[in-house]
C-alpha positions as CSV (number, residue, x, y, z in Angstrom):
1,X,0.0,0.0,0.0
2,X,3.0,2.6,0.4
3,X,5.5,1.3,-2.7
4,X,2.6,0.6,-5.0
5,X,0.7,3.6,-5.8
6,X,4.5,5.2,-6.2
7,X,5.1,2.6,-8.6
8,X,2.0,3.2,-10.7
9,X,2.9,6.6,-11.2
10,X,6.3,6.2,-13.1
11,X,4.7,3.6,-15.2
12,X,3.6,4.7,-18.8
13,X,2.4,0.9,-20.3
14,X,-0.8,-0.4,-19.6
15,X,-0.4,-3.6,-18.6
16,X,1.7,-2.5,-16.1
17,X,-0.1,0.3,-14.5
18,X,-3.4,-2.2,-14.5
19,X,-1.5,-4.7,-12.7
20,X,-0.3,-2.3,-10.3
21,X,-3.8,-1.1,-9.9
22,X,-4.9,-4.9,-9.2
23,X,-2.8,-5.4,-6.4
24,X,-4.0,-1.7,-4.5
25,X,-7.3,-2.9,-4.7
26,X,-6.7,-6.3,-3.4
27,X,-4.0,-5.5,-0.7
28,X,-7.3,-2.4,0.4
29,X,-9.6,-5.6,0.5
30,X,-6.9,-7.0,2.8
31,X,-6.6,-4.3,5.0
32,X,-10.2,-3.9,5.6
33,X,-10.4,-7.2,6.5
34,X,-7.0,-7.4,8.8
35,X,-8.7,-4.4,10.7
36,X,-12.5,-5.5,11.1
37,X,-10.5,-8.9,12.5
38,X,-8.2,-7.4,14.7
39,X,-11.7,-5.1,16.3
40,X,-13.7,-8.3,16.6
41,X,-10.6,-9.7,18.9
42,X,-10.3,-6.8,20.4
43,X,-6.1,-6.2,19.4
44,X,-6.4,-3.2,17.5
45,X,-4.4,-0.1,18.6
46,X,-6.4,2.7,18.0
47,X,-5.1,6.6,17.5
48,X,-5.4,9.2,20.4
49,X,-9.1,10.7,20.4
50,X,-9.0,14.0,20.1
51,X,-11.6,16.7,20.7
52,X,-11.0,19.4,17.8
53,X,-11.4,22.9,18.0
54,X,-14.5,24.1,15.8
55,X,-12.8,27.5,14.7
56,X,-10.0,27.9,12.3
57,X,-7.1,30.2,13.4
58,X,-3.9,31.5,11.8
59,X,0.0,31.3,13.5
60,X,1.0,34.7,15.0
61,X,4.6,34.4,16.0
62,X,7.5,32.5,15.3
63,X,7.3,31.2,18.3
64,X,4.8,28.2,17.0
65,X,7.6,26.9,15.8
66,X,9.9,26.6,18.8
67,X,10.2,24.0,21.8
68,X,14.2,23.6,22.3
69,X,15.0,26.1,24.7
70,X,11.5,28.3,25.1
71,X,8.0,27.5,26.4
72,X,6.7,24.5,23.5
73,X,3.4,25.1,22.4
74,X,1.1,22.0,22.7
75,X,1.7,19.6,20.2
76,X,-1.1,19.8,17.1
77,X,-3.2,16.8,15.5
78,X,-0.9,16.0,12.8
79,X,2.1,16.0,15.1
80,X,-0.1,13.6,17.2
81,X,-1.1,11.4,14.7
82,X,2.2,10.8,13.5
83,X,4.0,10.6,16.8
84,X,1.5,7.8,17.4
85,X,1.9,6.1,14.4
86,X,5.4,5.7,14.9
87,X,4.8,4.4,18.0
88,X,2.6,2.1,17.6
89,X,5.4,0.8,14.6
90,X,7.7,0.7,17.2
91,X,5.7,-1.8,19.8
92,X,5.5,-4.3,16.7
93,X,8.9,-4.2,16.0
94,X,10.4,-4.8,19.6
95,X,8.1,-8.1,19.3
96,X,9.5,-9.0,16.0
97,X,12.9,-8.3,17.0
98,X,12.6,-10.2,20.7
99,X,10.8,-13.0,18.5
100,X,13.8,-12.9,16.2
101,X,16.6,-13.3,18.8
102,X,15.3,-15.7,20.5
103,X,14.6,-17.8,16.6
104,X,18.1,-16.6,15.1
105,X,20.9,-19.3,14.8
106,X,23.8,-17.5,14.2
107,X,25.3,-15.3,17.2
108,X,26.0,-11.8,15.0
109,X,22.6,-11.9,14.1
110,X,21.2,-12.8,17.6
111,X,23.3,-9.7,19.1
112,X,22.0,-7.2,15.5
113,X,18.1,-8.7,16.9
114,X,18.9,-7.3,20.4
115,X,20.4,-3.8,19.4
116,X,17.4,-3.3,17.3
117,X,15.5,-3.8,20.5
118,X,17.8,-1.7,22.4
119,X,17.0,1.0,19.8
120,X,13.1,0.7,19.6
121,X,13.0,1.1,23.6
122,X,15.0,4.7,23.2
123,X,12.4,5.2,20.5
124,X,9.6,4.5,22.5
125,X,10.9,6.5,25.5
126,X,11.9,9.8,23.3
127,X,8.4,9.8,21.9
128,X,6.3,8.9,25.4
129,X,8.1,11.7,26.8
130,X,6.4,14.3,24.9
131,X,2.9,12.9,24.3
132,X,2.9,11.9,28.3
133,X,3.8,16.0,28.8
134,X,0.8,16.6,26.7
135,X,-1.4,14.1,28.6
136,X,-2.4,12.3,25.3
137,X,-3.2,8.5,26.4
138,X,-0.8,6.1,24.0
139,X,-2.4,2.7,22.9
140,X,-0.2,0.6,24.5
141,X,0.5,-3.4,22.6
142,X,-0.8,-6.2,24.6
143,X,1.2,-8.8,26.5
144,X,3.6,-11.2,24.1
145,X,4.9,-14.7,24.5
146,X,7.2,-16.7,22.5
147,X,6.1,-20.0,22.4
148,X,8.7,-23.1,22.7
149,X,9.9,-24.2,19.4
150,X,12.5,-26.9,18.7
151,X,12.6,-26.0,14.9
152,X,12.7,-22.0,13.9
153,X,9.8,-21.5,11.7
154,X,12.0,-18.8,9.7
155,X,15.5,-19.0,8.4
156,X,18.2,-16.5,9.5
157,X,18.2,-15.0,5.8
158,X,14.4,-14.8,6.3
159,X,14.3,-12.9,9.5
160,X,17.4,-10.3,8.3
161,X,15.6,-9.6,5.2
162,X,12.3,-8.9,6.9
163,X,13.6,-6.9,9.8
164,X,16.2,-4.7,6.4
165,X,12.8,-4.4,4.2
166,X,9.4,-4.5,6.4
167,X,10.4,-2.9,9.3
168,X,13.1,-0.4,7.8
169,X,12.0,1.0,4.4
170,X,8.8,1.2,6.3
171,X,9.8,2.9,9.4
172,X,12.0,5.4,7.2
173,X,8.6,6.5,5.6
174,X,7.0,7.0,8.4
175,X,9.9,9.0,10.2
176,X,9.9,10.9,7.1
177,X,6.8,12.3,6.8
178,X,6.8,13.0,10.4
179,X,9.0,15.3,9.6
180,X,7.7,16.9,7.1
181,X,4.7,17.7,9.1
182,X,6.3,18.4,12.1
183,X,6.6,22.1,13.1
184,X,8.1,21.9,17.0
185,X,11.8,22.3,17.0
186,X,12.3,19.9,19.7
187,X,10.1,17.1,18.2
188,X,12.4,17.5,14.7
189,X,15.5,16.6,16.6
190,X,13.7,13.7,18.3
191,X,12.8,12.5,14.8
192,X,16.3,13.0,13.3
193,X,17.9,11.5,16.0
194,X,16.1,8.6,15.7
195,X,16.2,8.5,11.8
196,X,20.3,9.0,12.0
197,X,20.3,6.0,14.2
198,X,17.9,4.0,12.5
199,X,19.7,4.5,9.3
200,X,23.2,3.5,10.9
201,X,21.2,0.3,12.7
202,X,20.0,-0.6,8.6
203,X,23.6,-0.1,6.9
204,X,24.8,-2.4,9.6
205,X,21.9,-5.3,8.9
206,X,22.6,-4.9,5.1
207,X,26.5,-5.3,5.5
208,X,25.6,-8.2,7.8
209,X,23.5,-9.5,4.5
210,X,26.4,-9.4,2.3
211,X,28.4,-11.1,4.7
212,X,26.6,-13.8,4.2
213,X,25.9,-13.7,0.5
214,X,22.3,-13.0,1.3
215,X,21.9,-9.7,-0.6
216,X,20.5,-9.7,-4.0
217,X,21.8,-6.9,-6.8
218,X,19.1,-4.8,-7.7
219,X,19.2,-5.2,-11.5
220,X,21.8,-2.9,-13.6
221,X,21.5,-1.0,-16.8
222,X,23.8,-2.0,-19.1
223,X,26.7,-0.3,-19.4
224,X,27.2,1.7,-22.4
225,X,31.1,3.3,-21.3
226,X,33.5,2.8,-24.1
């Protein structure tokens, strides 16, 4: 639902663009039905409920912008919204990676499992801090266990390419657009922070992929140098 509709865009051909088409209509049917499952059980993490002002109004001062070192305004809806969403991203990755040290075989990938833990929990911590100022309840994830298992369900490869692809060209969208819709100083350097070391966590799981010969070459021009 996020790389698709980017793809259809660059594509001219038909074919291509009604393919592309196909699979954002099924993967909405999917959704839908994910959600209406996850309500019935009673799992889904819902947004902050917010009661909205009924006026419109217009900034005044520059000072709507600040948060570092003065007086920080209260944080708006869209600031919420995606201060939520990126939390609620962040309490399904810490079970993935928990899940994923405990199923991983090979010890540099057990310890790569745990920092990315290690890093979700300072994640979680720099964005509670400011929606916890604000009083603005955060869904929190229900209660995990990791079943026994004598045979890991998911191969090493498996697991590194998920946690490389799923969780981090995911997560960098997400950060992303946070900050482009952020306008609190202090919430941008929360946000870089945590894309700088989300991006340094990512180079180290892709090096750890080449190591092993797992990494796949995205497929080349050909080259036309004489």
């Amino acid at each position: 639902m996020s790389t698709y509709p980017s793809a259809l865009s660059d594509c001219s051909r038909p074919d291509i663009r009604e393919f592309f088409q196909k699979r954002i209509e099924a993967f909405l049917s999917l959704q839908n039905d994910v959600i209406n499952v996850m309500l019935e059980k009673g799992v889904y993490l819902k947004p902050a409920q917010l009661e909205m002002e009924n006026e419109v109004d217009f900034v005044r001062s520059k000072k709507y912008l600040s948060g570092l070192f003065t007086g920080a305004r209260p944080v708006n809806a869209p600031e919420i919204a995606n201060l939520t969403r990126i939390s609620h991203r962040a309490q399904f990755s810490k079970m993935v990676f928990v899940t994923f040290h405990k199923l991983a075989h090979k010890v540099e990938l057990k310890e790569h499992f745990s920092q990315g833990r290690n890093g979700i929990e300072n994640v979680l911590e720099s964005l509670s801090e400011v929606l916890e100022k604000e009083n603005i309840p955060l869904s929190a994830s229900g209660d995990f266990k990791i079943s026994p298992v004598e045979m890991s369900p998911f191969s090493d490869r498996l697991m590194l390419f998920f946690v490389n692809t799923c969780l981090g060209m995911f997560c960098f969208q997400m950060v992303s657009q946070a900050l482009n819709s952020t306008l609190r100083s202090d919430i941008v350097v929360k946000l870089t922070k945590i894309s700088t070391k989300m991006r340094k966590y990512y180079s180290a799981g892709l090096l750890l992929a080449i190591k092993e010969g797992w990494f796949e070459q995205p497929p080349n021009p050909v080259d036309h140098k004489v």
